[in-house]
C-alpha positions as CSV (number, residue, x, y, z in Angstrom):
1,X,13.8,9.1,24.4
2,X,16.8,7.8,23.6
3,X,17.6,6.7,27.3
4,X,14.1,4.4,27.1
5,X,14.7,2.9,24.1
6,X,18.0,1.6,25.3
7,X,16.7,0.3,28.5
8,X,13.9,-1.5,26.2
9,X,16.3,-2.9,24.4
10,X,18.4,-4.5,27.3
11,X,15.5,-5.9,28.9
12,X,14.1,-7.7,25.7
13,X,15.3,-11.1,24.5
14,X,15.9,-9.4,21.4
15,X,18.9,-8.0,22.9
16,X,22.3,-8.8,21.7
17,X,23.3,-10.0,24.9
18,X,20.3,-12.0,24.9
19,X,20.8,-13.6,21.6
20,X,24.2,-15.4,22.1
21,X,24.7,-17.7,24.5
22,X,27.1,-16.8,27.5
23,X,30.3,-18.8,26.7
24,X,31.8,-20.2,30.3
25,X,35.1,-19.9,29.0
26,X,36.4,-18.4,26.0
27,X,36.6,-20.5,22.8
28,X,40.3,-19.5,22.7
29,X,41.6,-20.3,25.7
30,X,45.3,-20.5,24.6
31,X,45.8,-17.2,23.0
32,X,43.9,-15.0,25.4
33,X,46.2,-12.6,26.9
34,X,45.7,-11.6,30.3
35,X,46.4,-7.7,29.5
36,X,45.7,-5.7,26.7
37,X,48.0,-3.0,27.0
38,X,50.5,-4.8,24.8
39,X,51.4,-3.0,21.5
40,X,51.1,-4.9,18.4
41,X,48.6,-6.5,16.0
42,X,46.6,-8.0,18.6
43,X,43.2,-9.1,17.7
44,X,40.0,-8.4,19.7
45,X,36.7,-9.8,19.6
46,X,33.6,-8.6,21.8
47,X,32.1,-11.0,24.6
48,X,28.8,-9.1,25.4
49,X,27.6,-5.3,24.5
50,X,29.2,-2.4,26.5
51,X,28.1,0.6,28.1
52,X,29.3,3.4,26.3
53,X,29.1,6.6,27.4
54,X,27.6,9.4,24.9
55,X,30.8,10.9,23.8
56,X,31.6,7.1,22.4
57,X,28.2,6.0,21.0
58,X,29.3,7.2,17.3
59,X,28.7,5.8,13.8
60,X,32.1,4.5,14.0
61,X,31.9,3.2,17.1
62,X,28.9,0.9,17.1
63,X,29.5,-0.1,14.0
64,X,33.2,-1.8,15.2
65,X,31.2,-3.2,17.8
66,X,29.2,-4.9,15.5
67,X,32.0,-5.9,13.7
68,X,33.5,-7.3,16.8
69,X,30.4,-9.0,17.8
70,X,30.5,-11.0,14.8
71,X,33.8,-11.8,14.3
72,X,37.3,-11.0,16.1
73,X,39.4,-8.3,14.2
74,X,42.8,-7.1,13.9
75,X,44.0,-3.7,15.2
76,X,45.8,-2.7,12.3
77,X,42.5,-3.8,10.7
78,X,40.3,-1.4,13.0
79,X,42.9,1.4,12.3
80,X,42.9,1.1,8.6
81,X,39.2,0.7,7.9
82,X,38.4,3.2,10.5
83,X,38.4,6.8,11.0
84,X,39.5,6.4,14.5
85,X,42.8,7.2,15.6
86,X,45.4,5.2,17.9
87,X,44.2,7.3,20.9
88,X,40.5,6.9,20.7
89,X,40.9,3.1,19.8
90,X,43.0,2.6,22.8
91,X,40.6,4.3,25.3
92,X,37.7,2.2,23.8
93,X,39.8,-0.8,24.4
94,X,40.6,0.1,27.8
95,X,36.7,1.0,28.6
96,X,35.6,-2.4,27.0
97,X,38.4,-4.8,28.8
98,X,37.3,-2.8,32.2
99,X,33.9,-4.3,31.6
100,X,35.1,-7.6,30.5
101,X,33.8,-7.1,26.9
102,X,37.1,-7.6,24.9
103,X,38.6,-10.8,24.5
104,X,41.9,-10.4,23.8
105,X,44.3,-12.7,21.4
106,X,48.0,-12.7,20.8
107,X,48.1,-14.1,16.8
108,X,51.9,-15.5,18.3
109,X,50.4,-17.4,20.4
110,X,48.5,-19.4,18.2
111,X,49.9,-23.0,16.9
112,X,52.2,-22.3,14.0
113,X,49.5,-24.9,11.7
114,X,47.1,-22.8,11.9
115,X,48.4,-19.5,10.9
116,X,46.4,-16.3,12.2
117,X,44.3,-14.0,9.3
């Protein structure tokens, strides 16, 4: 049942990835790093919806996708408002950069006028 519903759902134009338009090229094209395996307070934000397998589709987990959807977040963010742990976190990352989902910025990259929140 469940398997249906998310098939329905990625063929409607309800669908998240339906419902924003595809960006060519990121809207932050000077901060975007080209690897996210760099420690630190990077911030992430979601390009499209992932496919996760089951042992990832939790409460927690779609709801930071949501989150991410609508706005890019910090890590020490995620980590303190979470109940994941550094290890999870960073095999979610890893999954959703393998499918190009994550954008990924560097906050010391940004111009120093317009400091990062």
């Amino acid at each position: 049942m469940f398997q249906a519903i998310t098939e329905w759902a990625r063929r409607t134009s309800s669908s998240f990835g339906g419902s924003r338009p595809q960006l060519l090229e990121s809207s932050f094209p000077d901060t975007v790093i080209a690897e996210p395996g760099l420690p630190g307070d990077l911030i992430y934000r979601l390009k499209h919806w992932p496919d996760l397998p089951g042992n990832l589709r939790t409460a927690d987990v779609l709801r930071l996708m949501s989150l991410m959807s609508n706005r890019p977040l910090r890590r020490s963010w995620i980590l303190d408002r979470t109940r994941m742990d550094e290890q999870r976190l960073d095999l979610l990352l890893k999954r959703l950069s393998a499918q190009k989902a994550l954008d990924v910025l560097d906050p010391a990259r940004l111009p120093a006028d317009r400091p990062a929140y």
